[in-house]
C-alpha positions in Angstrom: -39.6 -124.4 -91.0 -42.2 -127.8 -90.3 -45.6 -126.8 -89.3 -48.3 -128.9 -88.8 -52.2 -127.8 -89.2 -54.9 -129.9 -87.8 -58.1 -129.6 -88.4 -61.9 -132.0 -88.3 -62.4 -131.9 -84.6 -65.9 -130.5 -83.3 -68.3 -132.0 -80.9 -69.8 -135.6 -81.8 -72.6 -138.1 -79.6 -70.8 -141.3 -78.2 -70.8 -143.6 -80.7 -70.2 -141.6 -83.7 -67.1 -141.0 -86.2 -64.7 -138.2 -86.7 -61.9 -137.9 -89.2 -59.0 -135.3 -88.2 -56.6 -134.3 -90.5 -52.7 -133.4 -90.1 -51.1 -130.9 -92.7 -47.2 -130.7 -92.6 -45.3 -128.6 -94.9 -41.6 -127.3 -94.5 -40.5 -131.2 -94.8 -39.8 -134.0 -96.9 -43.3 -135.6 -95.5 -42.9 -139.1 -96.7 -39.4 -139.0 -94.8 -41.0 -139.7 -91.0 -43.7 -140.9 -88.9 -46.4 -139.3 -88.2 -48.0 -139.0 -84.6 -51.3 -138.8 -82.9 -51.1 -137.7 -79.1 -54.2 -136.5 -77.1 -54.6 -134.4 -73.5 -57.5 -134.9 -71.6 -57.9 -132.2 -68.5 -56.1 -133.8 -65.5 -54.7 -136.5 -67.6 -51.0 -136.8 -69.0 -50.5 -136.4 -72.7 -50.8 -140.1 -74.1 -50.3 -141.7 -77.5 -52.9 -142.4 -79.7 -51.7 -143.9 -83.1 -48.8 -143.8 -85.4 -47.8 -144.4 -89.0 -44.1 -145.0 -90.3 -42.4 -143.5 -93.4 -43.0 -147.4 -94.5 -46.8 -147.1 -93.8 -46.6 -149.8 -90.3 -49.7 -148.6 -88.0 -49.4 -148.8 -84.6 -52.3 -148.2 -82.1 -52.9 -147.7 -78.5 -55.1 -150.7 -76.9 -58.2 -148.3 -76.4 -57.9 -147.0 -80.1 -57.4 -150.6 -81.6 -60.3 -151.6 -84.0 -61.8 -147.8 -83.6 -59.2 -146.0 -84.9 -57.0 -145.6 -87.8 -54.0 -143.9 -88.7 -53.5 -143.2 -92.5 -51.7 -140.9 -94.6 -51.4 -139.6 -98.1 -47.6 -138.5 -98.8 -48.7 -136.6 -102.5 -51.1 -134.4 -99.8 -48.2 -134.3 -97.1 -51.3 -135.3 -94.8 -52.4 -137.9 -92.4 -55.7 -138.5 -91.2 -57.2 -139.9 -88.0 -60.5 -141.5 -88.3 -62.3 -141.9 -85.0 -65.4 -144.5 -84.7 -67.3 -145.3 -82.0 -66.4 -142.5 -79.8 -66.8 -142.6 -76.7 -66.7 -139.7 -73.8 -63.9 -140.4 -72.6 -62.1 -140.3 -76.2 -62.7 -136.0 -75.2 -59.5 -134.5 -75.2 -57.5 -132.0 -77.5 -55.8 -134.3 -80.7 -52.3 -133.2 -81.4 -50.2 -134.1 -84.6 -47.0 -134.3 -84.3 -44.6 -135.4 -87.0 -41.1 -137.0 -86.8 -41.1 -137.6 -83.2 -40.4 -133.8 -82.6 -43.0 -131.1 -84.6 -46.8 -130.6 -83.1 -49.5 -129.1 -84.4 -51.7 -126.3 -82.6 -54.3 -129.1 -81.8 -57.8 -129.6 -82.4 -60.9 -130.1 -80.0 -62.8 -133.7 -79.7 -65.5 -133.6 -77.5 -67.6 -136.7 -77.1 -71.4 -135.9 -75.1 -74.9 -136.6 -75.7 
């Protein structure tokens, strides 16, 4: 059985730096891409960033220079580091992992 375990989010001031991490076990880790999704209240779910089984990065346009996707497949982990947030970055992060596992979620919030 895959399950994914985030963890790292918390509450930061707008223009600081978080790093959330993505524990999968149950798969052959290094096998898939790895995910980064986010729901804001009232928004629809939307992409954040992924990384192939190859190690290719791939960013939404508001994550692009702020964001990056990495991940270590001797860990079976990924990591999200954050920089610069902003309040409107707020939202629940969600890892998901082979285009069809997700994580529980973890909390960003982004206030002053």
């Amino acid at each position: 059985q895959v399950q994914l375990l985030e963890s790292g989010g918390g509450l930061v001031q707008p223009g600081g730096s978080l790093r959330l991490f993505c524990a999968v076990s149950g798969a052959i880790f290094s096998d898939n891409t790895v995910g980064w999704y986010r729901k804001a209240p009232g928004k629809p779910r939307e992409a954040v960033a992924f990384i192939s089984s190859g190690g290719t990065t791939t960013y939404a346009d508001y994550g692009e220079g702020r964001f990056t996707i990495s991940r270590d497949n001797a860990k079976n982990a990924a990591v999200l580091q954050m920089n610069s947030l902003k309040p409107e970055d707020t939202a629940v992060y969600y890892c998901n992992y082979a285009f069809q596992f997700w994580g529980q979620g973890t909390q960003v919030t982004v206030s002053s």
